[in-house]
DRENDRENVO-797253 format. One record per residue (C-alpha): x, y, z; residue number from 1; residue in three letters. Coordinates in steps of 0.001 Angstrom, whole numbers, plus 500000, padded with zeros to 6 digits. Example, Ala and Ser with C-alpha at 12.3 -4.5 7.8 and 13.67 -1.06 7.14 Angstrom:
BEGIN
> 512300;495500;507800;1;Ala
> 513670;498940;507140;2;Ser
REM end
This chain:
BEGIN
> 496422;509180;533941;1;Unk
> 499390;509150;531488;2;Unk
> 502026;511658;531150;3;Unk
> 503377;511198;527393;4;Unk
> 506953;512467;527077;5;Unk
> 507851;512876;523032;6;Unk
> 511373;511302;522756;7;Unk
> 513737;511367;520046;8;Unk
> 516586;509163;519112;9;Unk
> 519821;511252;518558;10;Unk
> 520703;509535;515839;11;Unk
> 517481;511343;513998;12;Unk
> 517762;514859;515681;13;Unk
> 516428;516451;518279;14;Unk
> 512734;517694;519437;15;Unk
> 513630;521120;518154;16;Unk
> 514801;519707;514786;17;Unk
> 511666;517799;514114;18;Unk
> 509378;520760;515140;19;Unk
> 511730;522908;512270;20;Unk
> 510525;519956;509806;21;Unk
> 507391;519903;510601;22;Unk
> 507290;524021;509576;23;Unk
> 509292;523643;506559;24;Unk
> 507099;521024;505131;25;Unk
> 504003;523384;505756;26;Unk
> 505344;526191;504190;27;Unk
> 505458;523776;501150;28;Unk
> 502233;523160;501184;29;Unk
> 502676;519738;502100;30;Unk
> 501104;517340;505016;31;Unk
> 503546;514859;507555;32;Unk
> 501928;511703;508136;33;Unk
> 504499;509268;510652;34;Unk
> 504378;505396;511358;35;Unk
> 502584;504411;514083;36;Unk
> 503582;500887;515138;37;Unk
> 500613;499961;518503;38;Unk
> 500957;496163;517850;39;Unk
> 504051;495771;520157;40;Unk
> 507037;497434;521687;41;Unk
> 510902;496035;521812;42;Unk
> 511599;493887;524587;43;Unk
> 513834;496687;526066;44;Unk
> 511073;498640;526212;45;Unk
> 510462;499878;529678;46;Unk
> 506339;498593;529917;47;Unk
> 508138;495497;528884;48;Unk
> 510786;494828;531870;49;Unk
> 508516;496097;534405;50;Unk
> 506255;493282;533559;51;Unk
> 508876;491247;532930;52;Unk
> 509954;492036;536468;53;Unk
> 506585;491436;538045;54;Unk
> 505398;494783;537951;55;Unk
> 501672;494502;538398;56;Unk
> 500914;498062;537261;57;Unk
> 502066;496422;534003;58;Unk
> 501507;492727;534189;59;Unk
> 498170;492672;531703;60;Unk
> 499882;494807;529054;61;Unk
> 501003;491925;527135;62;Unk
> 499585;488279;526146;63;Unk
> 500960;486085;528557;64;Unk
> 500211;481820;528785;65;Unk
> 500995;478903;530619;66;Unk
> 503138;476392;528634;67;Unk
> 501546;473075;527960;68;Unk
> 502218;469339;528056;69;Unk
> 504575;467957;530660;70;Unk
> 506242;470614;533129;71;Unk
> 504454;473435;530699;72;Unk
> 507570;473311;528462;73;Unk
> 505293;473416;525064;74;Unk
> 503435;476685;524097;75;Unk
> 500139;477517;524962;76;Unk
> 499058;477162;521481;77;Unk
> 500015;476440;518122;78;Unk
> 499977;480461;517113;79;Unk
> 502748;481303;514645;80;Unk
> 505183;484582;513877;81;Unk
> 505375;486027;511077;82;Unk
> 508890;487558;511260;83;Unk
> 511427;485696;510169;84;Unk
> 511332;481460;509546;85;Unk
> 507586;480699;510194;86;Unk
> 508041;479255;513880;87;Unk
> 505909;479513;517063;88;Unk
> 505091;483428;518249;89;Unk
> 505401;481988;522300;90;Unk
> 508484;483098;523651;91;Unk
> 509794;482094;526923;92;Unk
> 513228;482853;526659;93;Unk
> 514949;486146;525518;94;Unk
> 518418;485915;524181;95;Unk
> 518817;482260;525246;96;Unk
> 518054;482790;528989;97;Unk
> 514716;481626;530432;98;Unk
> 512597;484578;531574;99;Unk
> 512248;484284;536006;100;Unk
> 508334;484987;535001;101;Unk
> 508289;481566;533986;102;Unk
> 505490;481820;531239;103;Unk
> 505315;482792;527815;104;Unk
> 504903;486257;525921;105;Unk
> 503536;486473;522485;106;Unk
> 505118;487972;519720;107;Unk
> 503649;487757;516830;108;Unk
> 506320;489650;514566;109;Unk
> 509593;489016;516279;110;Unk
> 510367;486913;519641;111;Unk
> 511740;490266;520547;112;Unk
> 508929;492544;520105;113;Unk
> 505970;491328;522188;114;Unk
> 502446;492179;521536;115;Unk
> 500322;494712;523343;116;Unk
> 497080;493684;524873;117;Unk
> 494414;495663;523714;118;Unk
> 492118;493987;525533;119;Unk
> 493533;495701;528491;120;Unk
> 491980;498813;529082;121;Unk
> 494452;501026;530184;122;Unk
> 496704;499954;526971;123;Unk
> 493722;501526;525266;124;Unk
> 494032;504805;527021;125;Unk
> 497959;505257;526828;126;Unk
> 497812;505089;523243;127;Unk
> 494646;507365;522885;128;Unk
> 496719;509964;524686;129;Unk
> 499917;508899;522696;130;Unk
> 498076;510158;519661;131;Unk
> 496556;513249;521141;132;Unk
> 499994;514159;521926;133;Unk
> 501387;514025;518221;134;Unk
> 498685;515576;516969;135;Unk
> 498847;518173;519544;136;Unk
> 503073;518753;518408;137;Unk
> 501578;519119;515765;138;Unk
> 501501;516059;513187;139;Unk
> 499069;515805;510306;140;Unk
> 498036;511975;510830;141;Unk
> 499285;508703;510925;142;Unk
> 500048;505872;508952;143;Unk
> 498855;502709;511436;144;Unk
> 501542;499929;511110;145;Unk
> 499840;496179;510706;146;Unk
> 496450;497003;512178;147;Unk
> 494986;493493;511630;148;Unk
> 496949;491976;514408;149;Unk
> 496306;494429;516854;150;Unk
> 494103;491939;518989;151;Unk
> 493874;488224;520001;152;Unk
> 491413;486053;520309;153;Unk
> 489905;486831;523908;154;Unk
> 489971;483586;526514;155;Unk
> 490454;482782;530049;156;Unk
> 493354;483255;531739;157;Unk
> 496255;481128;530275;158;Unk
> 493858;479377;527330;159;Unk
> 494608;479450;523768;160;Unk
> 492663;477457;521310;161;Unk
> 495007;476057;518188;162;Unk
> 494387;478050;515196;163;Unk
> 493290;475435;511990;164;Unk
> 495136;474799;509003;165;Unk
> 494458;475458;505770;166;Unk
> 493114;473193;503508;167;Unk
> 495623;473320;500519;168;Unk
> 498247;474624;502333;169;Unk
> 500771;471693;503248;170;Unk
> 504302;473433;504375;171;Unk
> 503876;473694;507627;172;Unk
> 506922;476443;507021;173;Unk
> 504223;478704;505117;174;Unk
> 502961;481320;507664;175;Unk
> 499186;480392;505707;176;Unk
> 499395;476870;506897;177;Unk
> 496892;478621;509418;178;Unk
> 493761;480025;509163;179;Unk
> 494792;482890;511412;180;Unk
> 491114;483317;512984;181;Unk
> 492286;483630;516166;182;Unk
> 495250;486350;515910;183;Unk
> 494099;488851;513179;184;Unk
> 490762;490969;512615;185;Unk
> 489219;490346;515444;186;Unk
> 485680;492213;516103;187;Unk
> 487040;494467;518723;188;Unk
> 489577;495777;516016;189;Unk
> 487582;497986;514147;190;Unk
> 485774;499394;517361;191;Unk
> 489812;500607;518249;192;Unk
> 489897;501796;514772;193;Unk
> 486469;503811;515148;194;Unk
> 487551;504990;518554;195;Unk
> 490981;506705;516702;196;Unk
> 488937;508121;513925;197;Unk
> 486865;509930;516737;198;Unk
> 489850;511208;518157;199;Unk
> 490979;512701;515176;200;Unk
> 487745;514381;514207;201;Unk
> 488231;516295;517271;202;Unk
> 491118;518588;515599;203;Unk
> 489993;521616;513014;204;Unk
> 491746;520710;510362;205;Unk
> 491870;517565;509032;206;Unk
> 493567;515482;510794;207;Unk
> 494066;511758;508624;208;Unk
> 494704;507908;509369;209;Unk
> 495719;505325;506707;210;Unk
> 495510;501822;507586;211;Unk
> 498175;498797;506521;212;Unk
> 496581;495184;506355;213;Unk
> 496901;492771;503792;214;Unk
> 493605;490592;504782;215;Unk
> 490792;490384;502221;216;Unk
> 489382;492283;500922;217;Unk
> 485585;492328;502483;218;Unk
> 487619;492601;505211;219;Unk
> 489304;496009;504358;220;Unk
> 486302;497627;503602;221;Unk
> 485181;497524;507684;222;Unk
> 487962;500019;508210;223;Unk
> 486222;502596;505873;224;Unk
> 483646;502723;508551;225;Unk
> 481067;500627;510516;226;Unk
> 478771;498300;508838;227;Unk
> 475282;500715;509986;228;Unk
> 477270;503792;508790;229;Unk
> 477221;505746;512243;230;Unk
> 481025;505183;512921;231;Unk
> 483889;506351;510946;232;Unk
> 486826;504825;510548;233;Unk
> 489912;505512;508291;234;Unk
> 490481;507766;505870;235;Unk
> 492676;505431;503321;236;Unk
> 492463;501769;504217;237;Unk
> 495602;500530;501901;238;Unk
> 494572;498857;499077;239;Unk
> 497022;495928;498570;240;Unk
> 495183;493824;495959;241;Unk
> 497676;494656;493520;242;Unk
> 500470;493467;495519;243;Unk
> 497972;490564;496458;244;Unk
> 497049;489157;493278;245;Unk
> 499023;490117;490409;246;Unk
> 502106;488096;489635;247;Unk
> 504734;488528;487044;248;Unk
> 502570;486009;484708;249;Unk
> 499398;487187;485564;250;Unk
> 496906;487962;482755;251;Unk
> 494716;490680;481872;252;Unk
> 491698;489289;482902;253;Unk
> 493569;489144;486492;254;Unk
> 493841;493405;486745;255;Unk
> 490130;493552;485531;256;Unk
> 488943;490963;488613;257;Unk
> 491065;492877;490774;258;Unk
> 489516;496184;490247;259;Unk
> 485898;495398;489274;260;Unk
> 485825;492997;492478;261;Unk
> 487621;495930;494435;262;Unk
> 484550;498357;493569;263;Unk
> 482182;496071;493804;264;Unk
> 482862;495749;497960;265;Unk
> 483866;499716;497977;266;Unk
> 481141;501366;500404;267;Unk
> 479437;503798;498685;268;Unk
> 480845;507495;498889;269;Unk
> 484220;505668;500072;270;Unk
> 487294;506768;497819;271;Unk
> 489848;503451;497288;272;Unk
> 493489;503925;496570;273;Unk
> 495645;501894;494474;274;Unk
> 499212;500496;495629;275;Unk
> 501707;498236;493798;276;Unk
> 505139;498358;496097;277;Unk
> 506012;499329;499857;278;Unk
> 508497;498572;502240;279;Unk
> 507726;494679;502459;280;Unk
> 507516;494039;498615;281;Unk
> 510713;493413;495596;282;Unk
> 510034;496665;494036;283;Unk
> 508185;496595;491106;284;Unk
> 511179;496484;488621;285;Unk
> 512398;493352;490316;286;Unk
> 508717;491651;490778;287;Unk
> 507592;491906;487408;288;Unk
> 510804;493571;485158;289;Unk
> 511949;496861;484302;290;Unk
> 509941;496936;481333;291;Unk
> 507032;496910;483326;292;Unk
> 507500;499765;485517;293;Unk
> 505364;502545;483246;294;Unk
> 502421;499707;483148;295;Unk
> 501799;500051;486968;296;Unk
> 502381;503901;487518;297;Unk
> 500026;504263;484588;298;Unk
> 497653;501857;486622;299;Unk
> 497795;503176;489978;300;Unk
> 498109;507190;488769;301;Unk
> 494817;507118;486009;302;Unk
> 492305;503987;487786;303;Unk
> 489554;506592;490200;304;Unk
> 490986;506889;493607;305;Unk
> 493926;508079;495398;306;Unk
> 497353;507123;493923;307;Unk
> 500336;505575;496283;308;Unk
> 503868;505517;495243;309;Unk
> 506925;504229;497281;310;Unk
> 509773;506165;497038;311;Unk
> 512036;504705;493946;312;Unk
> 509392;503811;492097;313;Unk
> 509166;506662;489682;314;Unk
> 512508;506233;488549;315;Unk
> 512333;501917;488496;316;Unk
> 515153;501177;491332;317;Unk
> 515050;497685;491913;318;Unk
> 516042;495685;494864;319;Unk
> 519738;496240;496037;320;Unk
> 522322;493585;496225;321;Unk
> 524499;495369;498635;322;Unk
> 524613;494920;502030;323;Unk
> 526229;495929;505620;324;Unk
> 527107;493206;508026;325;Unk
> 525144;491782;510676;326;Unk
> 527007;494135;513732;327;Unk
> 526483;497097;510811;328;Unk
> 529717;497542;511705;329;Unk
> 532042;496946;508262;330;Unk
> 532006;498243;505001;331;Unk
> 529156;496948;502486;332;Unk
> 529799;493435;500862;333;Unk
> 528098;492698;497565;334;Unk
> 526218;489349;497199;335;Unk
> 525559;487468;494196;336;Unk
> 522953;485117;492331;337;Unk
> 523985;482365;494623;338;Unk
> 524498;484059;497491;339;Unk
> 521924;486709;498795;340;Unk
> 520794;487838;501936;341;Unk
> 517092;487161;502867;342;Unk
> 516425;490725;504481;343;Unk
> 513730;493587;503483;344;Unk
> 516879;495722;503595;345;Unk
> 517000;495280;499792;346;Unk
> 514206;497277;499093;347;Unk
> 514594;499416;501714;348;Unk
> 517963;501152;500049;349;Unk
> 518036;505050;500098;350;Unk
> 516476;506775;497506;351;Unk
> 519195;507159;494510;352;Unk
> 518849;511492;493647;353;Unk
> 522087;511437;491740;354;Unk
> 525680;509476;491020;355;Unk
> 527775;511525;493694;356;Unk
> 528592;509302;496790;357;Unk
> 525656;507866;498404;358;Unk
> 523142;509060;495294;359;Unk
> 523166;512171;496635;360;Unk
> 520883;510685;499524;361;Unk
> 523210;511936;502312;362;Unk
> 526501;513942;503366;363;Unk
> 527107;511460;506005;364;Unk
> 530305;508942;505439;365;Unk
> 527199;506591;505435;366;Unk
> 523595;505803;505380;367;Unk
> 522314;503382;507313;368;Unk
> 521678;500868;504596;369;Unk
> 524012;501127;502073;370;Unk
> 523199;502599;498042;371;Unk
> 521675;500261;495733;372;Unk
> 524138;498738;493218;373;Unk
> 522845;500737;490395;374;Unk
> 522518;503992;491478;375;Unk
> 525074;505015;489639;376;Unk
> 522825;504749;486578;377;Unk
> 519393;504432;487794;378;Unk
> 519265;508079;489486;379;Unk
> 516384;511567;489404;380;Unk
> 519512;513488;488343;381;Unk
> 520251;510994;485524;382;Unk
> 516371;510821;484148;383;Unk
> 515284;514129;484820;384;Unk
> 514683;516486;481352;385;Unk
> 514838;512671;479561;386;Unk
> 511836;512414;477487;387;Unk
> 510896;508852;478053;388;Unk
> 512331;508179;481078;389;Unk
> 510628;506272;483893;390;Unk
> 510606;509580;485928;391;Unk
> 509454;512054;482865;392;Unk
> 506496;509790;482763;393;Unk
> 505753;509198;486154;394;Unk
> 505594;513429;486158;395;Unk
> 503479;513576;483531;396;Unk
> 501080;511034;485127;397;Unk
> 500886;512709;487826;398;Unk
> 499890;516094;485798;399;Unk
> 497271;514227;483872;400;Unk
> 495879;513489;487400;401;Unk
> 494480;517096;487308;402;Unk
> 492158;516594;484320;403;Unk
> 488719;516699;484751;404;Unk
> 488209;512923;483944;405;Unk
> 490861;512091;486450;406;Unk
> 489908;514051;489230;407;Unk
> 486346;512816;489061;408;Unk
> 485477;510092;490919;409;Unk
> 482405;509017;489771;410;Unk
> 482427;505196;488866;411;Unk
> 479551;505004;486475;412;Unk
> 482228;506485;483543;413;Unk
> 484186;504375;484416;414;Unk
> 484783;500526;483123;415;Unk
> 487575;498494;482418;416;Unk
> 487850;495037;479990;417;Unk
> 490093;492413;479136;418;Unk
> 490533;492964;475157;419;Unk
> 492920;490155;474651;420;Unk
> 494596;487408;476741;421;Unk
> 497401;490051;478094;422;Unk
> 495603;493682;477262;423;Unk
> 493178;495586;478714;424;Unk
> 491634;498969;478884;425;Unk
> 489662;500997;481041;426;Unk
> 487952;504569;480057;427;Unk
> 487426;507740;482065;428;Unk
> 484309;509500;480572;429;Unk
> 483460;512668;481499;430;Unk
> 481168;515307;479370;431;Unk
> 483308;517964;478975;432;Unk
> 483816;519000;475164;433;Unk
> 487141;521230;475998;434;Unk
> 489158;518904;477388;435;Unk
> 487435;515246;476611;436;Unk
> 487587;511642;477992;437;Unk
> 490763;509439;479177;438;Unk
> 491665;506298;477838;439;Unk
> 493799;504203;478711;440;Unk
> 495219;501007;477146;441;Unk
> 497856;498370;478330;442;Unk
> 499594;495345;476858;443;Unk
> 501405;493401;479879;444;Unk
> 502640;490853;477473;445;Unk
> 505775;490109;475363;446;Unk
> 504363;489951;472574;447;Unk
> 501891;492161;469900;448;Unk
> 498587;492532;470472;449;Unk
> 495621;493004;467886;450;Unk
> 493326;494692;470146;451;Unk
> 489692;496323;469132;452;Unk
> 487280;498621;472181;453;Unk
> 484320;497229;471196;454;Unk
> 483656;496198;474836;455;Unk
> 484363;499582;475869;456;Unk
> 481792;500972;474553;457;Unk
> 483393;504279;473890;458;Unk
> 480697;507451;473863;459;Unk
> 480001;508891;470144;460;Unk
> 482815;505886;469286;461;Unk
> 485560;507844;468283;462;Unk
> 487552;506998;465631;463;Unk
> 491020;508322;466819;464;Unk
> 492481;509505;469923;465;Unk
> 495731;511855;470934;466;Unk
> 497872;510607;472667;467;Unk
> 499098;512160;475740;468;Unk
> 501863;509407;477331;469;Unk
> 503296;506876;476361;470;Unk
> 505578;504334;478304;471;Unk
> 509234;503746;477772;472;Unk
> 508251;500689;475588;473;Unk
> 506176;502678;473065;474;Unk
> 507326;503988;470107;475;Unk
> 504330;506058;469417;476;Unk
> 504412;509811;469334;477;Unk
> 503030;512034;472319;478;Unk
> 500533;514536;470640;479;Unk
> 499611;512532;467554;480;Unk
> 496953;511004;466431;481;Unk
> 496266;507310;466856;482;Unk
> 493525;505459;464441;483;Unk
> 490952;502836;466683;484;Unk
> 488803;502491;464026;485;Unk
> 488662;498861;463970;486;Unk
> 491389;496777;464916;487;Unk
> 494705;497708;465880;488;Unk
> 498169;496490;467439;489;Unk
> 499702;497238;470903;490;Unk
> 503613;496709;471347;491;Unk
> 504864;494675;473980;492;Unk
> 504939;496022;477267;493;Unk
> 503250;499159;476219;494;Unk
> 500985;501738;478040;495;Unk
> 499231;504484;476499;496;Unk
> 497176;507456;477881;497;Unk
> 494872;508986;475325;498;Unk
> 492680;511670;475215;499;Unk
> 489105;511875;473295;500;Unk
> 487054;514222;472588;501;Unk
> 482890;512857;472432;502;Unk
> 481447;516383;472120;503;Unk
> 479906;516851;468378;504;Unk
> 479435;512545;468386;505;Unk
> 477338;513252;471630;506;Unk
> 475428;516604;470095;507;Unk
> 474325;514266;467398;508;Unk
> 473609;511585;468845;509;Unk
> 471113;513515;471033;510;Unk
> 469525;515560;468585;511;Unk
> 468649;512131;466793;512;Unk
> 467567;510582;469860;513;Unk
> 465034;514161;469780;514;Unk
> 464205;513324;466192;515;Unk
> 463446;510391;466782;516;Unk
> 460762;510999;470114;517;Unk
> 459196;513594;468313;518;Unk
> 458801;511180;465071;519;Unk
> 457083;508911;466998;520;Unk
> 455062;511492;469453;521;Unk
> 453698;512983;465792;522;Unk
> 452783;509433;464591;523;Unk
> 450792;508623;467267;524;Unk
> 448552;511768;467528;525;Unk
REM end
């Protein structure tokens, strides 16, 4: 039996202060979802030392091995990190000195943050009681941190078979110069996930878990739930296939494999979600250029499923250039072209509200990462009430969100084409003659494009829509009509959401279609 004591880090507040959050947020009307990082613990940690220190209580909560070769002095296996320079994840030392256990721990992030054994069952049971314990304080779900590496291959005591390379991968640097069968998605993964699910379900209200793993995406789809049906698993399994596959020169046909392959593997009665930055990506504005930043809230806000934006994105920050120290200890330094800091602190950077000191982010004499460079421009305060603005159009995506076409899920009014080498389209049909279909069309190019729907296929084919957002690269007017009779240009960069209405093409069409069987019903008696 565990007793789970909820501590908080000073530097964040106190018990008291996070139970007063909690309450505010709810009398918003909003949800708190937290990280939940089960892979592995700091070193310091105290499960840690006491096995360090031969605690046996402890002594199976981590992956230990035997070195190898002559006096054991070469890890147990060839199994890599992925923190940091690709190098081995065995660790036998900690801060220089030789641990007295005399074997090696496996860390698969950071040498100092070994990895829990989940194959260990009372590691199972602390953190099923870890979560009951949040939830019971009162938490509305959890995000689950890096999920795919949660187990290791099993084997005997002290054996760890080499993981095999990758054909086509030759930089042995590259963290996929492995086939990483061994160390990620392992069968008894998705049982854990199950198991959590359960333990949610056991709460009123909803309780919710999203899942973060970047592995294929056949292989995201087991988190939705097991493959007979019988066992749920999570609620939101991130969709990363975005962040995956599309590059700054991708093409259109690239967005349409990514989404029609996407639904093709989607379980049925499964809702996706669609994500383009987080905490370990450039943000979009640096990935693929500020003149792209409309283009993938447009994507992620109006394709069927839930929509996931990190923080900055609405208003196109890009990755920060200014930095603390190593010891965190002097004032920020700014780097340059030639010399920048490899760190995910750069897109990490508080969130830029206004141009006051810190963006407005905090009162404090400072954050814990510094501003980004261009907050002083690149701010809410400094877009809000600014038609055209990344953040004016990000709002009214989000508004359009609520229209019928939007909110329903149903994927057989829904398709999306490649119309050109670098545009594309996708429609949103529903049958609703008050407030009509969506449409949307994108040209991820630098240059015009003479686009026609044909491939579309458009009900009642429309012959103009109204235009209800544009992006910041459009020069088209929001409320006006636009002609797509035939063919017709899209600007670079641009994204358009349209609105149109098939409701007296439709009533015709059918009352033909009536003519028509009773025509041939009369003719044959």
């Amino acid at each position: 039996m565990f007793l789970i004591i909820l501590c908080f880090d000073s530097r964040y507040g106190t018990k008291q202060d996070f139970s007063d959050l909690i309450k505010a947020i709810r009398e918003k009307g909003m949800k708190i979802i937290v990280d939940f990082v089960p892979n592995h613990c700091g070193y310091e940690h105290k499960f840690f030392q006491a096995a360090l220190n031969g605690n046996k209580t402890y002594d199976n909560w981590f992956v230990w091995g035997r070195g190898t070769g002559v006096n054991e002095t070469n890890p147990p296996s060839n199994w890599q990190r992925i923190g940091g320079p690709v190098s081995s994840g065995w660790n036998r030392h900690i801060n220089g000195v030789e641990i007295a256990r005399k074997e090696y721990f496996y860390a698969q992030f950071y040498w100092n943050m070994p990895d829990f054994n989940f194959r260990e069952y009372e590691v199972r049971q602390y953190f099923e009681k870890f979560l009951r314990t949040w939830l019971d304080f009162g938490l509305d779900g959890f995000r689950v941190d890096a999920i795919s590496h949660g187990y290791e291959k099993a084997t005997s005591y002290g054996s760890f078979p080499d993981e095999p390379v990758n054909e086509g991968v030759t930089d042995p640097n590259d963290f996929g110069f492995l086939d990483h069968i061994y160390t990620q998605d392992q069968p008894e993964l998705f049982d854990l996930i199950y198991r959590w699910r359960e333990i949610l379900n056991e709460y009123n209200e909803t309780r919710i878990m999203m899942t973060e793993s970047y592995s294929a995406p056949k292989t995201i789809m087991k988190f939705y739930r097991s493959a007979d049906g019988r066992k749920e698993g999570a609620h939101l399994p991130f969709n990363f296939e975005f962040i995956r596959s599309i590059r700054r020169d991708s093409k259109a046909a690239d967005f349409v494999n990514v989404v029609t392959n996407w639904f093709n593997l989607l379980p049925e009665g499964e809702v996706t979600n669609w994500a383009i930055g987080n905490h370990d990506q450039s943000r979009v504005a640096t990935r693929f250029g500020e003149e792209r930043v409309d283009i993938f809230n447009t994507l992620v806000t109006m394709l069927p499923g839930t929509s996931v934006t990190y923080y900055g994105e609405e208003i196109g920050m890009e990755d920060s250039c200014v930095f603390y120290d190593q010891n965190h200890n002097n004032p920020g330094f700014r780097c340059t072209d030639l010399v920048r800091p490899v760190t995910d602190a750069k897109y990490r950077t508080p969130m830029q509200w206004d141009n006051s000191t810190n963006g407005g982010f905090t009162n404090s004499s400072r954050p814990w990462l510094p501003i980004g460079d261009k907050y002083a421009t690149v701010n809410v305060a400094a877009q809000t009430g600014v038609a055209g603005s990344h953040l004016e159009i990000y709002r009214s995506l989000q508004k359009m969100r609520k229209h019928n076409a939007i909110r329903n899920s149903n994927l057989k009014n829904f398709k999306i084409v490649a119309m050109t080498e670098n545009s594309f389209g996708f429609k949103r049909e529903v049958e609703d003659v008050k407030q009509g279909s969506v449409l949307v069309l994108i040209n991820y190019g630098d240059r015009n494009e003479s686009v026609t729907l044909d491939k579309l296929e458009l009900f009642g084919s429309p012959k103009e829509v109204s235009l209800k957002i544009v992006g910041r690269k459009s020069s088209l007017k929001i409320d006006s009509k636009m002609s797509i009779n035939g063919t017709f240009v899209l600007a670079p960069y641009e994204s358009i959401v349209a609105i149109y209405n098939h409701g007296m093409a439709a009533v015709v069409s059918n009352m033909l279609l009536i003519a028509m069987i009773l025509g041939l019903m009369y003719f044959n008696l």
